[in-house]
N, CA, C and O atoms as a GROMACS GRO file, in nm:
protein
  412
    1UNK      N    1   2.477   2.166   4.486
    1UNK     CA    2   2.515   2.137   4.623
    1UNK      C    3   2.661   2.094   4.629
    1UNK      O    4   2.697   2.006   4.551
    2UNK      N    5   2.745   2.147   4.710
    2UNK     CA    6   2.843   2.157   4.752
    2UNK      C    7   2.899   1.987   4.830
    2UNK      O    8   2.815   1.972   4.919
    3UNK      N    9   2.956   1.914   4.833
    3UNK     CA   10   3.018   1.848   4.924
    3UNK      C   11   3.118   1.918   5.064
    3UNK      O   12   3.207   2.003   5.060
    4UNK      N   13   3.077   1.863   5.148
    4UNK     CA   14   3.149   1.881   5.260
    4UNK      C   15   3.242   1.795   5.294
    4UNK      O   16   3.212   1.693   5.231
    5UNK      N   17   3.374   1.767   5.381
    5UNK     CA   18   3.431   1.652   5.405
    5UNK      C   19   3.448   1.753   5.593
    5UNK      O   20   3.435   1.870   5.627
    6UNK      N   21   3.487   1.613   5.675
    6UNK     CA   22   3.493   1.667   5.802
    6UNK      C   23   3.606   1.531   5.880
    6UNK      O   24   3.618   1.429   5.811
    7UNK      N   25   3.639   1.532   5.938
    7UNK     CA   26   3.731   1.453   6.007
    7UNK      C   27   3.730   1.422   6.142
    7UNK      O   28   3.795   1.495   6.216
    8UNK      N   29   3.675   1.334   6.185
    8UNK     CA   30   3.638   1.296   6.310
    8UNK      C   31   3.713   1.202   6.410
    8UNK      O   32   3.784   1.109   6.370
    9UNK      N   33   3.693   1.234   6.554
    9UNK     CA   34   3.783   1.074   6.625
    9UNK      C   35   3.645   0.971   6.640
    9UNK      O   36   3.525   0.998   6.647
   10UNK      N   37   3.725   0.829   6.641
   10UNK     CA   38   3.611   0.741   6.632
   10UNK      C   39   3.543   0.766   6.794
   10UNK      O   40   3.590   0.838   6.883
   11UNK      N   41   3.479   0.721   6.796
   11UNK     CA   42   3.402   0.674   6.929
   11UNK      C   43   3.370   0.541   6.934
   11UNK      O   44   3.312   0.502   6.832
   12UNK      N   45   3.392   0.437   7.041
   12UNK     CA   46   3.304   0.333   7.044
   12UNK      C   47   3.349   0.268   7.170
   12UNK      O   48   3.384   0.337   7.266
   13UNK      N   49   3.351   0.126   7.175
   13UNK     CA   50   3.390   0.036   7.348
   13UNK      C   51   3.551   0.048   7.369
   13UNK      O   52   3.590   0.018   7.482
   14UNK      N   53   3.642   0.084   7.282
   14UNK     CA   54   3.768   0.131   7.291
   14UNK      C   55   3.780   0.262   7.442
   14UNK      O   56   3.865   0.267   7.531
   15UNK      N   57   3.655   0.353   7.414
   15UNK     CA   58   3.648   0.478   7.513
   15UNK      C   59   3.584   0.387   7.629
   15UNK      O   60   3.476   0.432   7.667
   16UNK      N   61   3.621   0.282   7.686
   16UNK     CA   62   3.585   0.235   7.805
   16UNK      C   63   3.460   0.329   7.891
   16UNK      O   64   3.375   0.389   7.826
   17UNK      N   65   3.461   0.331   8.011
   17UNK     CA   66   3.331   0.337   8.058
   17UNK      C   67   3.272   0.467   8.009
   17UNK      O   68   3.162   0.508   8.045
   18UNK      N   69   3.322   0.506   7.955
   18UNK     CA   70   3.240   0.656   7.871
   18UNK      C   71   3.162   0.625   7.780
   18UNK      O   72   3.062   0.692   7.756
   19UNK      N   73   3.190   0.532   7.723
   19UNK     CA   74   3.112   0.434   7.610
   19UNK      C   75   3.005   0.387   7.657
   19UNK      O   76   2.892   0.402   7.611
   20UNK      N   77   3.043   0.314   7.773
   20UNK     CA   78   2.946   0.245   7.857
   20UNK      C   79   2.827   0.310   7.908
   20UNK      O   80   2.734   0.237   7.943
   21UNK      N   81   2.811   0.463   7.921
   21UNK     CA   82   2.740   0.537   7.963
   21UNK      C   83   2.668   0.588   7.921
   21UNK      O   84   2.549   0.616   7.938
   22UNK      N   85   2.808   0.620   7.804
   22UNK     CA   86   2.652   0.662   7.674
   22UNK      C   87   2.582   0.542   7.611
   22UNK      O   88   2.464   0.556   7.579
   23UNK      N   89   2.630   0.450   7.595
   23UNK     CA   90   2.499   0.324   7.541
   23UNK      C   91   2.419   0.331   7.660
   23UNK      O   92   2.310   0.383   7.633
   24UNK      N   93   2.428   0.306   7.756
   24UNK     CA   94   2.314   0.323   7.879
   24UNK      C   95   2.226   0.411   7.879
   24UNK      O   96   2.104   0.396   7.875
   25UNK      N   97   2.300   0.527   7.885
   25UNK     CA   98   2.203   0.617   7.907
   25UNK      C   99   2.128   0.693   7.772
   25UNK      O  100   2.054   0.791   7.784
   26UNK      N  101   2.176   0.606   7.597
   26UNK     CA  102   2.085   0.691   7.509
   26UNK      C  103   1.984   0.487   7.433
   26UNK      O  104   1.917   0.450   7.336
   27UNK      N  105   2.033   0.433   7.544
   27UNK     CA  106   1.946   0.268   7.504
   27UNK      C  107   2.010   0.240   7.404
   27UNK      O  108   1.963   0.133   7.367
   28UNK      N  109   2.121   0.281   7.308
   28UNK     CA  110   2.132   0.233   7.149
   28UNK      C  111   2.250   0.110   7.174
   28UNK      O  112   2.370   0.130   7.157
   29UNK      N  113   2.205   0.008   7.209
   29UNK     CA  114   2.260  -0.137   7.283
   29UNK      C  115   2.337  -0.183   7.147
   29UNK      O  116   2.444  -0.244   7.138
   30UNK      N  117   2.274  -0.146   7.069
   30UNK     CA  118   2.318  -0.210   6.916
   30UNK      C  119   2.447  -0.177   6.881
   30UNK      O  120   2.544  -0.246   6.853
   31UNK      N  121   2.427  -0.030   6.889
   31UNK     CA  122   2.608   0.015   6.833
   31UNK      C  123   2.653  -0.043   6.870
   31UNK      O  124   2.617  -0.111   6.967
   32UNK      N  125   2.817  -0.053   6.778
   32UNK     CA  126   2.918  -0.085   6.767
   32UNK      C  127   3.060   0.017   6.762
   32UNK      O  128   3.171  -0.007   6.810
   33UNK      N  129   3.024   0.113   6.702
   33UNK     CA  130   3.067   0.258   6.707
   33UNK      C  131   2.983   0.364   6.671
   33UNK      O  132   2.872   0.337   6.625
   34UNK      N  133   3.027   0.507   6.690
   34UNK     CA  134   2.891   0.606   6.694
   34UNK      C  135   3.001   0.653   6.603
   34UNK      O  136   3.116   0.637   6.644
   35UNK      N  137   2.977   0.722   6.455
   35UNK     CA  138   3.020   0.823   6.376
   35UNK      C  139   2.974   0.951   6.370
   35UNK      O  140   2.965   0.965   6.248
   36UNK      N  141   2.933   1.070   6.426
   36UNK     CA  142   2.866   1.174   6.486
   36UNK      C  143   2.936   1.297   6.434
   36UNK      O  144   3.058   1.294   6.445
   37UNK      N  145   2.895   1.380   6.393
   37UNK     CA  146   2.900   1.520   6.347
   37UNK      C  147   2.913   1.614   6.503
   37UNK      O  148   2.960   1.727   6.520
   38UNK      N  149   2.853   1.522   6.602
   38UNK     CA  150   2.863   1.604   6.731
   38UNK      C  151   2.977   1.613   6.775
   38UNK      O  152   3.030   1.503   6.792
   39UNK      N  153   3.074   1.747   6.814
   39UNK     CA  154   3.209   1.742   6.825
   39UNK      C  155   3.193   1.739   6.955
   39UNK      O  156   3.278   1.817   6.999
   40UNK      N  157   3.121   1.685   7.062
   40UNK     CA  158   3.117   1.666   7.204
   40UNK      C  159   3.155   1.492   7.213
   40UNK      O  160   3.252   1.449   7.276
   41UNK      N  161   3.079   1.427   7.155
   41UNK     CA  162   3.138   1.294   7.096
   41UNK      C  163   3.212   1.266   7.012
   41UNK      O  164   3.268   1.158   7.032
   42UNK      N  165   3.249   1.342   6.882
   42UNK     CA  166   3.351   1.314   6.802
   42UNK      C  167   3.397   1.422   6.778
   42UNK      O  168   3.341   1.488   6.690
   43UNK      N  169   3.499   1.471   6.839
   43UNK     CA  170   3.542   1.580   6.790
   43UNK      C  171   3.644   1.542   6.705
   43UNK      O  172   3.702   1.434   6.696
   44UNK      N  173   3.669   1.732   6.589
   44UNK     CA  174   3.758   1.684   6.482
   44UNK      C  175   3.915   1.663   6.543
   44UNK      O  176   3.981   1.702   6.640
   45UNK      N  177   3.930   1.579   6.429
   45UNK     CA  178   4.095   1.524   6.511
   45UNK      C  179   4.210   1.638   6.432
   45UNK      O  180   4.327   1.603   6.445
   46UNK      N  181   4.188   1.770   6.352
   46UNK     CA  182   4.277   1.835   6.331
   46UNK      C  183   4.241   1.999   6.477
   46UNK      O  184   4.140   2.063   6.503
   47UNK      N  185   4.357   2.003   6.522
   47UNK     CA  186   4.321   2.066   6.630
   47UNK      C  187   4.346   2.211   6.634
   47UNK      O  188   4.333   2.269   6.742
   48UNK      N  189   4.379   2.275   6.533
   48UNK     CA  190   4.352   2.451   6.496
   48UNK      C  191   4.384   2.408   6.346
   48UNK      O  192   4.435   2.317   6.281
   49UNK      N  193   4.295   2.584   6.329
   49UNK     CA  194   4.284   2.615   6.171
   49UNK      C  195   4.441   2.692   6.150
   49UNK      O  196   4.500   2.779   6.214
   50UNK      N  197   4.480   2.596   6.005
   50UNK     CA  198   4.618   2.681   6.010
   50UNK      C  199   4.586   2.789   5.891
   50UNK      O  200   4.476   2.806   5.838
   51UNK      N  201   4.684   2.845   5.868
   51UNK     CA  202   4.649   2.910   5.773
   51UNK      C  203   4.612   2.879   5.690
   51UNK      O  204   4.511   2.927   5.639
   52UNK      N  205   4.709   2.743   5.619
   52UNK     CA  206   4.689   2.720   5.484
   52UNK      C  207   4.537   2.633   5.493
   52UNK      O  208   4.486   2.587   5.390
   53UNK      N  209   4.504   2.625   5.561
   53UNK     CA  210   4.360   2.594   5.560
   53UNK      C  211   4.246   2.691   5.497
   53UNK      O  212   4.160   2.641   5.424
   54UNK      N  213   4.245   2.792   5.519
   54UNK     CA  214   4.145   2.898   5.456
   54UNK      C  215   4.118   2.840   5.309
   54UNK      O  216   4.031   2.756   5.289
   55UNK      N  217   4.186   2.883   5.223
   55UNK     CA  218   4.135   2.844   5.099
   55UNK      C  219   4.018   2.715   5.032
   55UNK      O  220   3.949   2.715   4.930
   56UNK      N  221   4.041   2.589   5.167
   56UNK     CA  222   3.977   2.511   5.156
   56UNK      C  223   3.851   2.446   5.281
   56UNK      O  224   3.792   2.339   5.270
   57UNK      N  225   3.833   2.557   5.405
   57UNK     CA  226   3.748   2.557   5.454
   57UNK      C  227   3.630   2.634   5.442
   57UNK      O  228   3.616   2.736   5.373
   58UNK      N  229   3.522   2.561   5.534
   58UNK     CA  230   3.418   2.678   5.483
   58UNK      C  231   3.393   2.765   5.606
   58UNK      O  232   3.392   2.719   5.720
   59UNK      N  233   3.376   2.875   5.579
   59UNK     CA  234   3.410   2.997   5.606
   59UNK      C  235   3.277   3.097   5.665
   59UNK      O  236   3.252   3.218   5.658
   60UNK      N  237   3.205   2.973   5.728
   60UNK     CA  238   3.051   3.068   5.771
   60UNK      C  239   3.018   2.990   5.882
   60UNK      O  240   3.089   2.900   5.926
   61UNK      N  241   2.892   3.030   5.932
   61UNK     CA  242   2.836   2.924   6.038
   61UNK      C  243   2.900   2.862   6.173
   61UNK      O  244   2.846   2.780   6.246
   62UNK      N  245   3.017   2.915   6.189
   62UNK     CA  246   3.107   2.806   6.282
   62UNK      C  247   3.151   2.679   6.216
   62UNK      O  248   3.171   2.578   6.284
   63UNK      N  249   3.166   2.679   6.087
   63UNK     CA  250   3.195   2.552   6.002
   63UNK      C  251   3.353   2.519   5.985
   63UNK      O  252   3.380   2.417   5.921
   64UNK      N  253   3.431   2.574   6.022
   64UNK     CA  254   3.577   2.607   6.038
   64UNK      C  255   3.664   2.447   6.041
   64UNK      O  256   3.784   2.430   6.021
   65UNK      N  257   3.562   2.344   6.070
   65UNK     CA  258   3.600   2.267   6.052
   65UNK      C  259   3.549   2.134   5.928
   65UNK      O  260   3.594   2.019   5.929
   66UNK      N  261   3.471   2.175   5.853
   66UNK     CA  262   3.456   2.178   5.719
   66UNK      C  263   3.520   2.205   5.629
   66UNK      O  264   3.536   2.325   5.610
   67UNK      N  265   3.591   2.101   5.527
   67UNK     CA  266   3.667   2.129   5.381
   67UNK      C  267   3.590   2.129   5.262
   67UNK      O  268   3.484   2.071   5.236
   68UNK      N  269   3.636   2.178   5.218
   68UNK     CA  270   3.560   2.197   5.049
   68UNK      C  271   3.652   2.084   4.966
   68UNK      O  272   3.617   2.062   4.850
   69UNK      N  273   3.774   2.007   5.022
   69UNK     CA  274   3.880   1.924   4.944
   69UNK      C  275   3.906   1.829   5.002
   69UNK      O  276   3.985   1.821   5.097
   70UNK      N  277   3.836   1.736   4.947
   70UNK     CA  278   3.891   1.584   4.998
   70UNK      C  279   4.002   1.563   5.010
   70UNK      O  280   4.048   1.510   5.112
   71UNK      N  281   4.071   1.597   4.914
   71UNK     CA  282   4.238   1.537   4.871
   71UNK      C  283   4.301   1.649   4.989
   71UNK      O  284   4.386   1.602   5.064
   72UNK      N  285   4.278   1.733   5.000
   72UNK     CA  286   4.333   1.826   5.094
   72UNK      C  287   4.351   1.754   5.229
   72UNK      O  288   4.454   1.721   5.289
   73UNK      N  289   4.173   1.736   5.271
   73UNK     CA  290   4.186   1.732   5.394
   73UNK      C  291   4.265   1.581   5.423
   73UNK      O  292   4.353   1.582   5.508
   74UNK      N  293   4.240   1.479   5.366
   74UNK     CA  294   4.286   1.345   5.357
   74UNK      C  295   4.460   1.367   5.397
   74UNK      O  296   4.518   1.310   5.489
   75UNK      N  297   4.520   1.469   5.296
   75UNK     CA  298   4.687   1.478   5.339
   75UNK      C  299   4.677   1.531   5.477
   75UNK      O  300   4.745   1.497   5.574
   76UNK      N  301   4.613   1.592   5.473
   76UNK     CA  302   4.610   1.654   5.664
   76UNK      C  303   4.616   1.572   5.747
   76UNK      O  304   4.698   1.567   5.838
   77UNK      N  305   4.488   1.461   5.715
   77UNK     CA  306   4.519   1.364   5.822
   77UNK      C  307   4.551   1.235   5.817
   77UNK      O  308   4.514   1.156   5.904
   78UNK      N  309   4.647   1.189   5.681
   78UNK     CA  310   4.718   1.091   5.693
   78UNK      C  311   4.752   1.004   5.715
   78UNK      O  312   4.761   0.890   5.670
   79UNK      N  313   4.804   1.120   5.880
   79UNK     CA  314   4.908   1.007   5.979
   79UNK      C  315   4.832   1.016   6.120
   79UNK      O  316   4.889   1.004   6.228
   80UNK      N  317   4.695   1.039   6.102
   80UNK     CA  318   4.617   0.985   6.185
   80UNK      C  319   4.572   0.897   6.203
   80UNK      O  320   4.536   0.873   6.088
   81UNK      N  321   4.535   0.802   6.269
   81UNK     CA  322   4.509   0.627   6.207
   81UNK      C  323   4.383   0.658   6.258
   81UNK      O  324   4.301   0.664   6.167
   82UNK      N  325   4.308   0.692   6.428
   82UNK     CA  326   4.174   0.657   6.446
   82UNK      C  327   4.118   0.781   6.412
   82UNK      O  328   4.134   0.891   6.466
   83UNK      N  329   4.042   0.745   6.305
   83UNK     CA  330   3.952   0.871   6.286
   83UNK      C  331   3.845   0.824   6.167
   83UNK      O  332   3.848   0.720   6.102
   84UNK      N  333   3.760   0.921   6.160
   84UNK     CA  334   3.623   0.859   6.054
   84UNK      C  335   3.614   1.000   5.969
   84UNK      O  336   3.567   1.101   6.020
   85UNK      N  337   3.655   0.996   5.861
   85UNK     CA  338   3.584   1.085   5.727
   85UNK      C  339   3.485   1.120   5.694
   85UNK      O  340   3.447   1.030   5.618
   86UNK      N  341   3.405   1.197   5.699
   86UNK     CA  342   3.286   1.193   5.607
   86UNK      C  343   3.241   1.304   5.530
   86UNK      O  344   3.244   1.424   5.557
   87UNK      N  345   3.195   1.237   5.421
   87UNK     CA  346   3.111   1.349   5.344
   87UNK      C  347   2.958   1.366   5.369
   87UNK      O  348   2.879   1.273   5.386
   88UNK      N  349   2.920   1.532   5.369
   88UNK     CA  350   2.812   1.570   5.401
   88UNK      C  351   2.769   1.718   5.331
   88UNK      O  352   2.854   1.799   5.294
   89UNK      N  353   2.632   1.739   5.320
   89UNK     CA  354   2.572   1.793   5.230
   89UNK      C  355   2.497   1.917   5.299
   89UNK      O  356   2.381   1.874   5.302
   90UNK      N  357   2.495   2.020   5.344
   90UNK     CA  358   2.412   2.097   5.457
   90UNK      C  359   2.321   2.086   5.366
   90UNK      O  360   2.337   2.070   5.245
   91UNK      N  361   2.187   2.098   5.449
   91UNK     CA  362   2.042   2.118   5.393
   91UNK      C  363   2.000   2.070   5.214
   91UNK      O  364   1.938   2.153   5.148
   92UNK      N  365   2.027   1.979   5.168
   92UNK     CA  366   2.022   1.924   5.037
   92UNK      C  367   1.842   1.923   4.997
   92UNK      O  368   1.745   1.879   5.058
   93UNK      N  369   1.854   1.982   4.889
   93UNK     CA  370   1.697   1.968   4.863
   93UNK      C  371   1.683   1.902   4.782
   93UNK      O  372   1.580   1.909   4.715
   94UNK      N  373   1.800   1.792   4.750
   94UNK     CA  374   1.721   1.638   4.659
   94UNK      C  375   1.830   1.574   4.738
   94UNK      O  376   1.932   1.628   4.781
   95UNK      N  377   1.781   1.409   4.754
   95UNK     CA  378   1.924   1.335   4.762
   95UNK      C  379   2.090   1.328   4.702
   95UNK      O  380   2.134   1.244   4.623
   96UNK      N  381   2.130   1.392   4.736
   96UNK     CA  382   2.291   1.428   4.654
   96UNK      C  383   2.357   1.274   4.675
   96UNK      O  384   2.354   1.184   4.758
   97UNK      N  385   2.424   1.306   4.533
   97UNK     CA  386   2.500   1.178   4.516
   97UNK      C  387   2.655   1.186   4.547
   97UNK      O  388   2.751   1.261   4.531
   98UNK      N  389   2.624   1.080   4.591
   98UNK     CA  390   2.823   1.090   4.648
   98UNK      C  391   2.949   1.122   4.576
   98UNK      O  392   3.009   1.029   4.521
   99UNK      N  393   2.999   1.251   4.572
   99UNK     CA  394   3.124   1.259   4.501
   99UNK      C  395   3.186   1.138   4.410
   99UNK      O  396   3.160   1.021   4.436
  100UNK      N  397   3.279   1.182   4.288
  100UNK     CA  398   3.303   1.044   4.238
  100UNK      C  399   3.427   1.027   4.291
  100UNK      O  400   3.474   0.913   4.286
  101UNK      N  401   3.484   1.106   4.336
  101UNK     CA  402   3.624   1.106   4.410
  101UNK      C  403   3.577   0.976   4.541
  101UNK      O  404   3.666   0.891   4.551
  102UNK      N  405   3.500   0.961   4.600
  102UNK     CA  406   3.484   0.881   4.712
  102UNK      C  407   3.398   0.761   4.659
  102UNK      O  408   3.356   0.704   4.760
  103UNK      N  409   3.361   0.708   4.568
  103UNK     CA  410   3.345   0.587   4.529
  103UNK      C  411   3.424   0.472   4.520
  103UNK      O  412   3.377   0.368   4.476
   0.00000   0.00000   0.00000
């Protein structure tokens, strides 16, 4: 299994009453921030595929915003300050262990 990395904007009470609406209207009173794969709520914060991206995206599914390179995508976004990283695993058929690069 492959690692994924993806690059997200945060979401949380910063997005004023948009925030407010969605805790209302999905009950989750608890959050504090939402980290979400959903690019309707978090969309990725790099905003077209450049070229030199190919080599290290993945390249099926509508996944275009999926890296195969941590270190890659990390220089990409830098000099972004709000945003959330994550690594992810499509369809894993054992628990995958976390890269050692991200320990």
């Amino acid at each position: 299994m492959q690692p994924l990395y993806i690059a997200t904007s945060r979401y949380g009470p910063w997005d004023g009453e948009n925030w407010t609406e969605y805790v209302k209207w999905s009950g989750l009173v608890q959050l504090k921030e939402l980290a979400s794969l959903d690019g309707m709520l978090c969309p990725t914060v790099l905003a077209a595929t450049k070229d030199e991206y190919w080599p290290y995206i993945v390249n099926e599914d509508f996944m275009l915003d999926y890296f195969t390179d941590l270190n890659f995508l990390l220089n990409e976004v830098s000099e972004i300050v709000d945003k959330n990283v994550m690594c992810v695993f499509k369809n894993p058929i054992f628990h995958p262990q976390p890269p050692s690069e991200i320990l």
